[in-house]
Backbone bond lengths (Angstrom), bond angles and torsions (degrees), N, CA, C in turn:
res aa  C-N    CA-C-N  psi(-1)  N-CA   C-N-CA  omega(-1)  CA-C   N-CA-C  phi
1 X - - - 1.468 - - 1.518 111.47 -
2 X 1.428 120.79 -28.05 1.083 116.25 -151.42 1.669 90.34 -106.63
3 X 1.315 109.00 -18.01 2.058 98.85 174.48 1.522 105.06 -74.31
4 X 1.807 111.85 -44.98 1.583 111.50 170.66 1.548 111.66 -46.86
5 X 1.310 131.50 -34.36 1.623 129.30 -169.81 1.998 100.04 -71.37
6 X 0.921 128.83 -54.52 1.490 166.31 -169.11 1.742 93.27 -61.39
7 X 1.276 117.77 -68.86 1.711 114.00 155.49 1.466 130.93 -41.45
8 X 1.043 89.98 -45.75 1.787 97.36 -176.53 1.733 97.71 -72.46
9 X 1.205 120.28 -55.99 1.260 113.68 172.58 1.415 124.03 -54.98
10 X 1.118 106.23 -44.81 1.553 91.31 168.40 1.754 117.19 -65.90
11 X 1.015 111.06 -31.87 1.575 108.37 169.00 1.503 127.54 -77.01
12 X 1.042 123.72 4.83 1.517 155.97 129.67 1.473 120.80 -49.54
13 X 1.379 113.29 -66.16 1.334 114.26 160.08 1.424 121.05 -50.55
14 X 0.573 154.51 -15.96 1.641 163.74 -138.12 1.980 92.88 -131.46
15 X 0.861 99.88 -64.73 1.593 90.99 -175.20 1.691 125.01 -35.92
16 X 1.044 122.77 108.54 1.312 131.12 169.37 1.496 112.91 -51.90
17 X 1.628 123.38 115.81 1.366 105.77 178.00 1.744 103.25 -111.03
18 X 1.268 130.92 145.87 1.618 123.27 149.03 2.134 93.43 136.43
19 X 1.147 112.99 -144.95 1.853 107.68 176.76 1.516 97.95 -80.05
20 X 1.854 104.94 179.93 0.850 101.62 161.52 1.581 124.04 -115.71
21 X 1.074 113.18 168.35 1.769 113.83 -164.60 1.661 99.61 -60.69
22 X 1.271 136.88 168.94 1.291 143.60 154.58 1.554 118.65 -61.71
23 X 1.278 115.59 -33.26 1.763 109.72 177.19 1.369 112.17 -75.69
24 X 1.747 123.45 -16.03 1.021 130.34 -171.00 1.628 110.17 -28.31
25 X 1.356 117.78 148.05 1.472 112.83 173.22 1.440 119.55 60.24
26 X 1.244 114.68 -7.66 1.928 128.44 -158.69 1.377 97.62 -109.17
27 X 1.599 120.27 125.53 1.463 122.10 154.54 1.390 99.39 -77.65
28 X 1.537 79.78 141.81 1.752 105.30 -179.98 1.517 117.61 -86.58
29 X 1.197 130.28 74.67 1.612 136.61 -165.81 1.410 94.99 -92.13
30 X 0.938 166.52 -64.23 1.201 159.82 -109.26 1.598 118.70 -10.13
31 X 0.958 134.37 144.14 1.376 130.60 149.70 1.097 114.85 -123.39
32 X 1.864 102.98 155.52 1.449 105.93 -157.09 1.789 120.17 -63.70
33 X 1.062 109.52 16.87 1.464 113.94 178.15 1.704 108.54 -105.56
34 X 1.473 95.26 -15.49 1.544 94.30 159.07 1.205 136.18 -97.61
35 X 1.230 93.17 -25.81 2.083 122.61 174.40 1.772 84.18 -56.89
36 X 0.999 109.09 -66.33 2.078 108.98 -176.75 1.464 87.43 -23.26
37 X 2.122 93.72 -89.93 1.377 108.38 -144.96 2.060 111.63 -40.14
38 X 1.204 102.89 -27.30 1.563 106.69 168.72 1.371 128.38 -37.06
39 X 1.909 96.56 -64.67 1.231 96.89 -179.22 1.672 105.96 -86.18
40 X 1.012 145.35 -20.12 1.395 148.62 173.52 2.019 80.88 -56.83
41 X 1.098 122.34 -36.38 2.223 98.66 -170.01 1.887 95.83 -74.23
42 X 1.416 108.17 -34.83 1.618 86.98 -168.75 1.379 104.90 -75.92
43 X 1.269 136.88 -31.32 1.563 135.31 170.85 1.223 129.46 -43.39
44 X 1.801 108.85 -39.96 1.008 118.59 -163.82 1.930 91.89 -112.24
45 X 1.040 124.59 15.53 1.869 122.41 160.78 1.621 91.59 -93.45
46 X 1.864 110.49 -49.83 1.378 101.82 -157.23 1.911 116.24 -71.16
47 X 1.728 97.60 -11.43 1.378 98.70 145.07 1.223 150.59 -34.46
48 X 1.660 87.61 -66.16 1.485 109.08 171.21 1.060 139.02 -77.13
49 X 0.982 126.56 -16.53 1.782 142.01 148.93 1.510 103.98 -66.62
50 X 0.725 142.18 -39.26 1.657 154.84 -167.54 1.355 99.05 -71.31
51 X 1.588 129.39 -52.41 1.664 150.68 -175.29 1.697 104.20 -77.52
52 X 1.214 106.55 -39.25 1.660 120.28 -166.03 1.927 83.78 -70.33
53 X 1.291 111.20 -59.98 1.454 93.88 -143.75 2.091 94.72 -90.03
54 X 1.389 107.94 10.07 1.217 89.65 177.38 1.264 100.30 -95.20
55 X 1.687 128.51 -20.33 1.129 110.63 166.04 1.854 125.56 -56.76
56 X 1.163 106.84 -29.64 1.434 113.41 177.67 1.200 114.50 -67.80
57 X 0.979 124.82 -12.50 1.575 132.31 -168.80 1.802 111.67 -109.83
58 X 1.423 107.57 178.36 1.423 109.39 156.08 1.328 133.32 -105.82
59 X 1.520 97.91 2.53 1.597 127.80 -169.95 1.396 98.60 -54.45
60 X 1.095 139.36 149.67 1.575 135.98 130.40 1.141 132.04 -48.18
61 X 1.176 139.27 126.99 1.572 124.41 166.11 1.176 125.08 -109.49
62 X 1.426 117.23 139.14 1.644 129.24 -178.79 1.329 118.01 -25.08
63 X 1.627 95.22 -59.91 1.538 107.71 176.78 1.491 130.99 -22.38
64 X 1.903 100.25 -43.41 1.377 103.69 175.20 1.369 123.05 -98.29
65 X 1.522 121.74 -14.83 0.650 120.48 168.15 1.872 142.60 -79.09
66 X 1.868 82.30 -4.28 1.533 73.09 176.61 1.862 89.04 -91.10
67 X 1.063 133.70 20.61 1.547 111.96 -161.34 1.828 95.95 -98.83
68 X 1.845 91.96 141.22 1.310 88.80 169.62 1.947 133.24 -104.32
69 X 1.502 95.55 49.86 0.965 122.81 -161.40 1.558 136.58 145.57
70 X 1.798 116.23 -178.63 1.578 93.36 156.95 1.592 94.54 -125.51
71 X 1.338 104.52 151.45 1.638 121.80 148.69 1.799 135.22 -78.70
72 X 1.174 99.39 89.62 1.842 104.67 175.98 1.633 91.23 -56.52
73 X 1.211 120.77 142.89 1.427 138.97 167.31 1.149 113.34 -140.10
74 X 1.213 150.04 124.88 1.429 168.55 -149.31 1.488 102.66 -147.53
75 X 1.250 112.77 97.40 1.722 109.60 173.63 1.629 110.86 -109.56
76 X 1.641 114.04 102.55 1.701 107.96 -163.36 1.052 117.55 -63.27
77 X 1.908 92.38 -57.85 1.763 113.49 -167.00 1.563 100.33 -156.70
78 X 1.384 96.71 177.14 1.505 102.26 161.43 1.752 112.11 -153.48
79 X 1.233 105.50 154.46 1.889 108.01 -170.28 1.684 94.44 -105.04
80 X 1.071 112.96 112.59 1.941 126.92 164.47 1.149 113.03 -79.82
81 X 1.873 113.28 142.20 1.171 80.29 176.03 1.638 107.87 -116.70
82 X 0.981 139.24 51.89 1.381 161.55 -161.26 1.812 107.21 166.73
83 X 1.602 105.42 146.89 1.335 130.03 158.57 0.980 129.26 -116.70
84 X 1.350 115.13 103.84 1.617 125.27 -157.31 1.272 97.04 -89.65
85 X 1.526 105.50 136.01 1.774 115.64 178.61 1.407 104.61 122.91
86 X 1.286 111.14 179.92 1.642 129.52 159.08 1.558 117.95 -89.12
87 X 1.460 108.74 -18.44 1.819 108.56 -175.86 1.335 88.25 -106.61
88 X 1.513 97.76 164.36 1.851 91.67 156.97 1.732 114.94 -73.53
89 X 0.991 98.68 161.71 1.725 119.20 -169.57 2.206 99.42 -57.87
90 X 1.303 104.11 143.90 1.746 92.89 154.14 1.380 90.53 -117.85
91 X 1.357 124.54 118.10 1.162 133.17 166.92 1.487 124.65 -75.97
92 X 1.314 149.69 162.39 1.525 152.21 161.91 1.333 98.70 -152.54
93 X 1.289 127.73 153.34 1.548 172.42 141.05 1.630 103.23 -44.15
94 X 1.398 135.11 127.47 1.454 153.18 124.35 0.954 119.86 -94.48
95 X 1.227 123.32 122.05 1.534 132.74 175.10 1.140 107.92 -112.02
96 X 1.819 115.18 139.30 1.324 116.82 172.37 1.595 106.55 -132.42
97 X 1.469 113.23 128.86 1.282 137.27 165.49 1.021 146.22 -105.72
98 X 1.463 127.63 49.69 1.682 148.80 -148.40 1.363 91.73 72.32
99 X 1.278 126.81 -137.87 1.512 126.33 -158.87 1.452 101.90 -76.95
100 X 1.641 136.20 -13.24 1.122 116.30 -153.68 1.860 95.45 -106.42
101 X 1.501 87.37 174.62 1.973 89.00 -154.62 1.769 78.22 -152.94
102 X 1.713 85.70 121.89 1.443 112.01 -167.09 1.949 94.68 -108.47
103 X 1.251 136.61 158.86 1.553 143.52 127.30 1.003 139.54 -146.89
104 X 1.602 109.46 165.17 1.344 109.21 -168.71 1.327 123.69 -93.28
105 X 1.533 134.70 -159.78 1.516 115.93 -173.95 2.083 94.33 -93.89
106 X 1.564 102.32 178.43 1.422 98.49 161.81 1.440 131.81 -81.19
107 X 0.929 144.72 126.16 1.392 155.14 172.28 1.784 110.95 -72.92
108 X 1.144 100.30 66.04 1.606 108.17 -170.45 1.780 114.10 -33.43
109 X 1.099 130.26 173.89 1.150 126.43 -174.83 2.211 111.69 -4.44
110 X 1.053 86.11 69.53 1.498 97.95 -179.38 1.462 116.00 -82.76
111 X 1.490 105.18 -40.37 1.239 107.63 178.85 1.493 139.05 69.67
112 X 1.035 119.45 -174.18 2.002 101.12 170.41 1.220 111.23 -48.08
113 X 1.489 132.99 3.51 1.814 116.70 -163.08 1.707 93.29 -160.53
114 X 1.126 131.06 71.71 1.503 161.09 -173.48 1.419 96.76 -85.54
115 X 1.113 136.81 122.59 1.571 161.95 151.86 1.331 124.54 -76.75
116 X 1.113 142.29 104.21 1.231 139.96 -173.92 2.156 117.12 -111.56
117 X 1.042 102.29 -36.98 1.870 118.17 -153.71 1.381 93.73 -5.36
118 X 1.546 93.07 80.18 1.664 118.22 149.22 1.650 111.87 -91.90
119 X 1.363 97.67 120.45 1.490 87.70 157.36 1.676 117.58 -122.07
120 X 1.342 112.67 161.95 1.232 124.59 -140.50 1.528 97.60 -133.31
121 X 1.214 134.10 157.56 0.842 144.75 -172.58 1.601 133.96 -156.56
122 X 1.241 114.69 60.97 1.495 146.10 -116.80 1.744 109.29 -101.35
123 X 1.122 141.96 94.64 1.523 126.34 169.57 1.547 115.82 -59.24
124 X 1.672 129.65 145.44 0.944 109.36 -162.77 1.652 103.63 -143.47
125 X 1.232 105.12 91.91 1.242 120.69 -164.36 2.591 120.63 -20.62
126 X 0.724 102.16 -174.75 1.051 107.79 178.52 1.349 88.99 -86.15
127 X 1.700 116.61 156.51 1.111 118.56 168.88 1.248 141.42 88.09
128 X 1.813 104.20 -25.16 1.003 109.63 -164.29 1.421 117.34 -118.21
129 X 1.553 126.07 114.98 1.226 112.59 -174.54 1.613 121.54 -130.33
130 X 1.530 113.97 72.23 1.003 121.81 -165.15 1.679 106.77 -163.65
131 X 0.961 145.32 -178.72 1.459 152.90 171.01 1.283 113.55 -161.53
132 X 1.414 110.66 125.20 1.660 99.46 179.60 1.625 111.16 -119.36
133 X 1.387 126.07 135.68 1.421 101.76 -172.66 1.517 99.94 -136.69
134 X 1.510 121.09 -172.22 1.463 112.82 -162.26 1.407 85.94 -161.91
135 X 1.515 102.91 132.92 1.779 111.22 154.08 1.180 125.56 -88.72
136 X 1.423 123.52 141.59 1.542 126.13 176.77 1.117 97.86 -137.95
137 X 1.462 107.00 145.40 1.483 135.75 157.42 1.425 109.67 -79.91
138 X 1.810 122.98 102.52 0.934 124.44 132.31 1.638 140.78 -16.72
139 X 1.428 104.91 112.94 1.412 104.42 -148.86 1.764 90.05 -125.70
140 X 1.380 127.29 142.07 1.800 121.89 170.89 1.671 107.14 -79.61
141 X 1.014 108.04 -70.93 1.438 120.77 162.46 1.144 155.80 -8.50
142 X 1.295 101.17 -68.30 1.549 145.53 -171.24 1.467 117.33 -103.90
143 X 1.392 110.73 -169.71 1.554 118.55 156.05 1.641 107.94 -87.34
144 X 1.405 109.19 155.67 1.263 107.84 -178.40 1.626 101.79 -75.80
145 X 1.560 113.85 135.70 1.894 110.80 -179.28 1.410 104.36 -73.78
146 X 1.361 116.38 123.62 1.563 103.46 147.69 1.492 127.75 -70.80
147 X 1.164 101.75 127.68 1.885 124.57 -159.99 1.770 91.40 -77.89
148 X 1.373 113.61 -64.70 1.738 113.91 -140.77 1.944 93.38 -165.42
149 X 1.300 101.19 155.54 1.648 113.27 -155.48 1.472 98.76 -137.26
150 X 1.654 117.97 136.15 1.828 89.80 167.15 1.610 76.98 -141.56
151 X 1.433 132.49 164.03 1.100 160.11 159.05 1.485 105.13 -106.17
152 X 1.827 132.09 119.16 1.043 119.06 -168.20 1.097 88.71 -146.27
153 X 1.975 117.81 127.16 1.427 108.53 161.77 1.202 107.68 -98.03
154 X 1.361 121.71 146.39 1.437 141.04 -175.67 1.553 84.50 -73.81
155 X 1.596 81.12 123.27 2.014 116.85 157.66 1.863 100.73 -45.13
156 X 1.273 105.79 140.74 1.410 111.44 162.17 1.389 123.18 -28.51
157 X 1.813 86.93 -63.84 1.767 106.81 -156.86 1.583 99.35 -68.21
158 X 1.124 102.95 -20.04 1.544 100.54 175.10 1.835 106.53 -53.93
159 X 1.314 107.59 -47.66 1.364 115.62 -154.10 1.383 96.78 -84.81
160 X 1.098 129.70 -5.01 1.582 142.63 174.95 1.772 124.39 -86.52
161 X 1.177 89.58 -27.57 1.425 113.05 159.61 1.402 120.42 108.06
162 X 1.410 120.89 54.56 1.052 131.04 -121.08 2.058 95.80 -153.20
163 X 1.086 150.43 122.72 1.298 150.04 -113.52 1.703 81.76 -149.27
164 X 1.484 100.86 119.82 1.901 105.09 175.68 1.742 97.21 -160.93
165 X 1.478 83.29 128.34 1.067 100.26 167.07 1.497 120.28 -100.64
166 X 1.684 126.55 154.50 1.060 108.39 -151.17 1.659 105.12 -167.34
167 X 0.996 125.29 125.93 1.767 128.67 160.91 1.396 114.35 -70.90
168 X 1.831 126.51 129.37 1.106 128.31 -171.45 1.678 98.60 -123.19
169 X 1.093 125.83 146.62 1.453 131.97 179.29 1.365 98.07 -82.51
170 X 1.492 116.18 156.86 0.717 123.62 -177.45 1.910 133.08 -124.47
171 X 0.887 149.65 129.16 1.089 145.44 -154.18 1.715 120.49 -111.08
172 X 1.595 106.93 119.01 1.747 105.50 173.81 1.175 109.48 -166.36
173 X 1.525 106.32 -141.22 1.768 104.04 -178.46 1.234 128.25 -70.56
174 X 1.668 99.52 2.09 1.672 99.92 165.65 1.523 130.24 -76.71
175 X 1.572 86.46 -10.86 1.551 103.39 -149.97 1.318 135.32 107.67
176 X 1.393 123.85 145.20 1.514 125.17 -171.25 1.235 133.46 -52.22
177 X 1.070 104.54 87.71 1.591 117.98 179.66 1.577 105.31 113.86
178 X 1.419 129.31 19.98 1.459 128.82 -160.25 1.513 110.93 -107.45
179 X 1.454 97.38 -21.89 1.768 97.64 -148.52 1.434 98.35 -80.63
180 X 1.355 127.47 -14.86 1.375 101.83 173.99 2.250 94.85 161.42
181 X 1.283 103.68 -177.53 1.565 79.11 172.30 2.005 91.99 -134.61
182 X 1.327 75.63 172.11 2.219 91.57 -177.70 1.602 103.47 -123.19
183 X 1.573 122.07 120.11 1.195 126.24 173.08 1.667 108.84 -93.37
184 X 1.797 111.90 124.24 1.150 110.18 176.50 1.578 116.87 -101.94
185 X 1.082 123.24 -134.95 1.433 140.10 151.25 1.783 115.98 179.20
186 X 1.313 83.76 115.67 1.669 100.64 -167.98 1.657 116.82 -109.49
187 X 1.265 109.55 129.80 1.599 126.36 155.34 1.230 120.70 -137.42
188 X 1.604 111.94 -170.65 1.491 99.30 -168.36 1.642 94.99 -175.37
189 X 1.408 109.63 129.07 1.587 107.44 -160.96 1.744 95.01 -137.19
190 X 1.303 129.61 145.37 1.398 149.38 -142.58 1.896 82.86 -85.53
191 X 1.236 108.40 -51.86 1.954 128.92 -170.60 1.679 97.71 -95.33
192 X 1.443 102.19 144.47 1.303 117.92 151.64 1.372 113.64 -47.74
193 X 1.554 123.62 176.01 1.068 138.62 149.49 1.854 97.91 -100.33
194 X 1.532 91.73 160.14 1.110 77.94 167.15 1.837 123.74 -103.07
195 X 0.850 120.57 61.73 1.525 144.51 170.94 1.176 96.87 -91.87
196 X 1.747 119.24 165.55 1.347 135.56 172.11 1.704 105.74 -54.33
197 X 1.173 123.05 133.48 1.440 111.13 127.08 1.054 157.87 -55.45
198 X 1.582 146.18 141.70 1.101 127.67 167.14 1.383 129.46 -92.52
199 X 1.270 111.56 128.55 1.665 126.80 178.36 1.088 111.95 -64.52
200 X 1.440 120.36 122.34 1.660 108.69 157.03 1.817 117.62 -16.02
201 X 1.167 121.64 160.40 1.235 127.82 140.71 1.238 138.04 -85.27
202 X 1.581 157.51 157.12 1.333 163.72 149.31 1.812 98.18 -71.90
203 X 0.960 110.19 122.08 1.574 122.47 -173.06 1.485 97.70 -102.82
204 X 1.245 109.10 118.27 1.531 96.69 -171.21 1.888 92.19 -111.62
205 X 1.255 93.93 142.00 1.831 106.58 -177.87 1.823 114.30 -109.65
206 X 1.098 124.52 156.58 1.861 109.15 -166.66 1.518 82.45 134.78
207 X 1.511 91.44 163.37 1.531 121.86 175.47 1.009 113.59 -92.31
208 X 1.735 146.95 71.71 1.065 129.20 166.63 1.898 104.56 142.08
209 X 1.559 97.31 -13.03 1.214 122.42 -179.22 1.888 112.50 -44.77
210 X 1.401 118.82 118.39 1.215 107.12 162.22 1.502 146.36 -84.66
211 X 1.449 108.86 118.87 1.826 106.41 -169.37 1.445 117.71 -28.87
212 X 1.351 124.69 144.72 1.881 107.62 168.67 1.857 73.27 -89.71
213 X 1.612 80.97 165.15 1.291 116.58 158.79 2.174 113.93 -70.84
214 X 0.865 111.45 147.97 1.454 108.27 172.50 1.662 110.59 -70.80
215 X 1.804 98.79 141.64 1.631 97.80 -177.65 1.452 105.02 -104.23
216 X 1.303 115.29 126.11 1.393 117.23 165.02 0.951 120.14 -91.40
217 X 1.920 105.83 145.70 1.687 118.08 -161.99 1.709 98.69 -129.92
218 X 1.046 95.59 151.19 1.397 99.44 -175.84 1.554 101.83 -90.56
219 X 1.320 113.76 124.07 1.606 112.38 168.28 1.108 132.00 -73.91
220 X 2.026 117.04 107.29 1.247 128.18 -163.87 1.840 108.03 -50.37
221 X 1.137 95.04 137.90 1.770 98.24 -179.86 2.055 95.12 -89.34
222 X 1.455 100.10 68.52 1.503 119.19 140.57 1.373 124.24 -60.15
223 X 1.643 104.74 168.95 1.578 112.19 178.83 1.822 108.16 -66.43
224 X 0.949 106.78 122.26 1.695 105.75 153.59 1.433 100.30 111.61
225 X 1.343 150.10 -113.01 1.728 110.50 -143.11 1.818 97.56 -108.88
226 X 1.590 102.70 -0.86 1.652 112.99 150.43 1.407 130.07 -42.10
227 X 1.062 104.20 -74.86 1.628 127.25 -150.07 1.665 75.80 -78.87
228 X 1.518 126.68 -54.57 1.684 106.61 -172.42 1.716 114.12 -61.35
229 X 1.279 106.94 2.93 1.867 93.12 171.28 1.515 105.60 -94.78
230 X 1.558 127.11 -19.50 1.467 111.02 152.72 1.249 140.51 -58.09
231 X 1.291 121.37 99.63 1.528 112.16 -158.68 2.114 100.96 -75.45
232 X 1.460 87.24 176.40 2.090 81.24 -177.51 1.610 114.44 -87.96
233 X 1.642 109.98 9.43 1.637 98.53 -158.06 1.783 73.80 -172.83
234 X 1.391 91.17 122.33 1.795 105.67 -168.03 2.048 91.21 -129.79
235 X 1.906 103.58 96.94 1.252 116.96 -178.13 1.527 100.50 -62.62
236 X 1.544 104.82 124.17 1.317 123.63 -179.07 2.075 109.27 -59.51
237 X 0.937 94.58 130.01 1.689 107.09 174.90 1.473 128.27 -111.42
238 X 0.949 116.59 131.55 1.612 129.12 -176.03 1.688 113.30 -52.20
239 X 1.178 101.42 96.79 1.594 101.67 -177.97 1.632 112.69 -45.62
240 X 0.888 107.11 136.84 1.780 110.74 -177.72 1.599 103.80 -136.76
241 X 1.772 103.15 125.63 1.689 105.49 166.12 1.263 120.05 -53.28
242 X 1.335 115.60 173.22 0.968 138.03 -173.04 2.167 113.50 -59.24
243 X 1.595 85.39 -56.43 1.989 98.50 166.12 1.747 112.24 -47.44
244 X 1.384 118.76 -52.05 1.432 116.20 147.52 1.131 154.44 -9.76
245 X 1.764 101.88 -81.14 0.930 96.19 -168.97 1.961 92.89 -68.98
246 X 1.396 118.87 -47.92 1.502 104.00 -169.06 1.762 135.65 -38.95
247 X 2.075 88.49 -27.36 1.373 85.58 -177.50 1.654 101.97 -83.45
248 X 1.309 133.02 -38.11 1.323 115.47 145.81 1.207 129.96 -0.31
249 X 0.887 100.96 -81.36 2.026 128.07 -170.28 2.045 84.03 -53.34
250 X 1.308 121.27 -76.63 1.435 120.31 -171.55 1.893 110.40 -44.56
251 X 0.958 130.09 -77.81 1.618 147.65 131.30 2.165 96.17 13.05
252 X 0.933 119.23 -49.70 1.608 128.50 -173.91 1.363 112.29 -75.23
253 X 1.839 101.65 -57.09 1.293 119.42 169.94 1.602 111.00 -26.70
254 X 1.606 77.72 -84.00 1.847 110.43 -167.42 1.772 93.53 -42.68
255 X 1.201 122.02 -78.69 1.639 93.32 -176.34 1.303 135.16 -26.91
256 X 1.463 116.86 -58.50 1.630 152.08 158.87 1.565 97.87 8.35
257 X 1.709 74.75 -74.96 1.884 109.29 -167.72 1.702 103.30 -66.95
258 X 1.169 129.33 -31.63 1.212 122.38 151.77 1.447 140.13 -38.92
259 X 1.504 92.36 -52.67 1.388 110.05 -172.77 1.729 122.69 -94.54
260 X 1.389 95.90 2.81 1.500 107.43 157.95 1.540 106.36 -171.55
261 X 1.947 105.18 84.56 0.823 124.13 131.86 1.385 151.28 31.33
262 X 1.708 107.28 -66.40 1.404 120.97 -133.08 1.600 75.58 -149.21
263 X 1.230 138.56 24.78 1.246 148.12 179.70 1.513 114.05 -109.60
264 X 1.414 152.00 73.51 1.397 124.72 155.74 2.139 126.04 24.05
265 X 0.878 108.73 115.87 1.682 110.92 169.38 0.997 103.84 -42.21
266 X 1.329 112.90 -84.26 1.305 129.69 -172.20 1.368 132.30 -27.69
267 X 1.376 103.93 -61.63 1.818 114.44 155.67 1.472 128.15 -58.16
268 X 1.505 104.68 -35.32 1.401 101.09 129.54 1.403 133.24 -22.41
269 X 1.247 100.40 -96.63 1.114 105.92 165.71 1.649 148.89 -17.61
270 X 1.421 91.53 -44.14 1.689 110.92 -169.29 1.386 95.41 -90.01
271 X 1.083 133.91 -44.87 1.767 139.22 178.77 1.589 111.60 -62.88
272 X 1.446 97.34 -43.40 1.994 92.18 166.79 1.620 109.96 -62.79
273 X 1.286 109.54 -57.16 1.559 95.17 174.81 1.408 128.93 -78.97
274 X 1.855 128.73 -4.96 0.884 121.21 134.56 1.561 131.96 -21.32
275 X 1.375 97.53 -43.83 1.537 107.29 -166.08 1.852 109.60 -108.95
276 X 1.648 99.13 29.98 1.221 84.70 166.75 1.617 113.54 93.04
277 X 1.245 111.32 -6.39 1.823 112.44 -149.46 1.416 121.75 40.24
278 X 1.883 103.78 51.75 1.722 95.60 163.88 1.090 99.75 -113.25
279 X 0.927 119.77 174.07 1.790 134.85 -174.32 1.251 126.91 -87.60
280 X 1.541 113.59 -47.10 1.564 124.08 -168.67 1.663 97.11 -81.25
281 X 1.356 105.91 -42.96 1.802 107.89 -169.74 1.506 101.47 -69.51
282 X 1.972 131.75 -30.51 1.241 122.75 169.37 1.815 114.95 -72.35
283 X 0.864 107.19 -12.49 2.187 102.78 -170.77 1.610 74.89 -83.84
284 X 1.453 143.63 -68.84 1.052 139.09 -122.54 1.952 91.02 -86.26
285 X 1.547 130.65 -21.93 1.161 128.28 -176.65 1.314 101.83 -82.10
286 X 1.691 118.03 -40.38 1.616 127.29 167.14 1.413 107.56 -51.00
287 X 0.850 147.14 -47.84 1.561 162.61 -114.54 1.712 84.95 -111.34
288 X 1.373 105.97 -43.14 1.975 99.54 -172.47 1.669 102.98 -88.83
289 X 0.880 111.15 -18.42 1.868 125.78 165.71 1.689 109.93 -33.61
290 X 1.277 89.84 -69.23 1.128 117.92 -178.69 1.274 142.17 -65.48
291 X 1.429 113.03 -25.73 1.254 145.53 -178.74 1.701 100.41 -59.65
């Protein structure tokens, strides 16, 4: 009786009580491109808690202060040159900017020719003059595939302040520089705008796992390239509804597209709202396009 009492207890011990872990049931394979994306999720949460509560605060945060600037990024489209799978591809955009890791939404059945006109709005640390980003096919199942890779150092004139749009080759299983190319549109200004920022993302890794969306934080008007995007005297503006402002916004276009022709909509497009949807600051970003 007393070895049966002694069993049961030990089989008692053994029982797991409370949730269960996430690997539960899961072989642990990792590969080192996931071991990254791993530690790239706690960097980029401990970001975001870091951004979250400096917005709540009056504190300054590091974050901005080590940056030597921001990066406008405009990612339109990109041309593939293969669609790997039996469906067409849903493609999305990762962006990486020293440690921080930006994305875009999915472009559902996108296929070799995926559309995005994301624009981005990027701090860009000291030091750093390059961006590297990667396409993946959104996968339910699976891991998401990485499609195509580009390593891109930002053009000078970019860093001069200077608005270029541009085709980047692209790199994968075709080979370096084969797989297809990605059209961006790049500037780069010393001050915020005052528009939202974009927060790093939390990259979440798992089979089946769903992307967060990116959280935008408002950039505390701290000492140093903060506090100079508050201007001292903010010219009062004519409140305009909602029907307005859009036919505005259409009304802006349609000139836009007038006034350069021989320009893509779209990039159009992405450079007017680059700029906020103002007008004079988009002809004059068009205007270096062109040049």
């Amino acid at each position: 009786m007393d070895v049966q009492v002694d069993r049961n207890a030990e089989r008692r011990n053994r029982v797991m009580l409370g949730p269960l872990p996430n690997d539960f049931l899961r072989i642990s394979t990792l590969s080192e491109r996931e071991q990254q994306e791993a530690a790239d999720q706690q960097a980029a949460l401990a970001l975001q808690q870091q951004l979250s509560a400096s917005a709540r605060t009056q504190y300054p945060s590091p974050y901005y202060q080590n940056a030597s600037g921001w990066l406008n990024i405009t990612i339109t489209q990109a041309k593939l040159v293969k669609n790997y799978g039996m469906t067409r591809m849903d493609p999305y955009v990762r962006l990486r900017i020293g440690h921080n890791i930006y994305e875009t939404h999915t472009d559902p059945n996108g296929g070799k020719n995926p559309r995005w006109n994301k624009v981005m709005q990027c701090v860009l640390p000291k030091g750093i003059n390059s961006i590297y980003l990667e396409i993946y096919d959104e996968c339910s199942f699976t891991m998401d595939e990485l499609i195509a890779w580009a390593n891109i150092i930002l053009p000078p004139a970019v860093l001069k302040g200077e608005t270029r749009e541009e085709w980047f080759p692209l790199s994968g299983k075709q080979g370096e520089g084969l797989e297809g190319m990605l059209h961006l549109v790049l500037s780069f200004s010393v001050t915020p705008t005052r528009t939202m920022g974009v927060a790093p993302v939390m990259v979440s890794s798992g089979y089946g796992a769903v992307r967060p969306t990116p959280v935008y934080v408002q950039a505390p008007p701290d000492q140093g390239i903060a506090a100079a995007a508050v201007p001292a005297e903010i010219p009062q503006q004519p409140v305009l509804t909602a029907e307005q402002k859009e036919q505005l916004r259409i009304e802006d276009l349609k000139q836009l597209g007038e006034m350069f022709p021989h320009l893509d909509k779209d990039v159009i497009k992405s450079v007017y709202e680059a700029n906020r949807c103002l007008k004079e600051p988009a002809i004059n970003s068009l205007l270096q396009l062109t040049e």
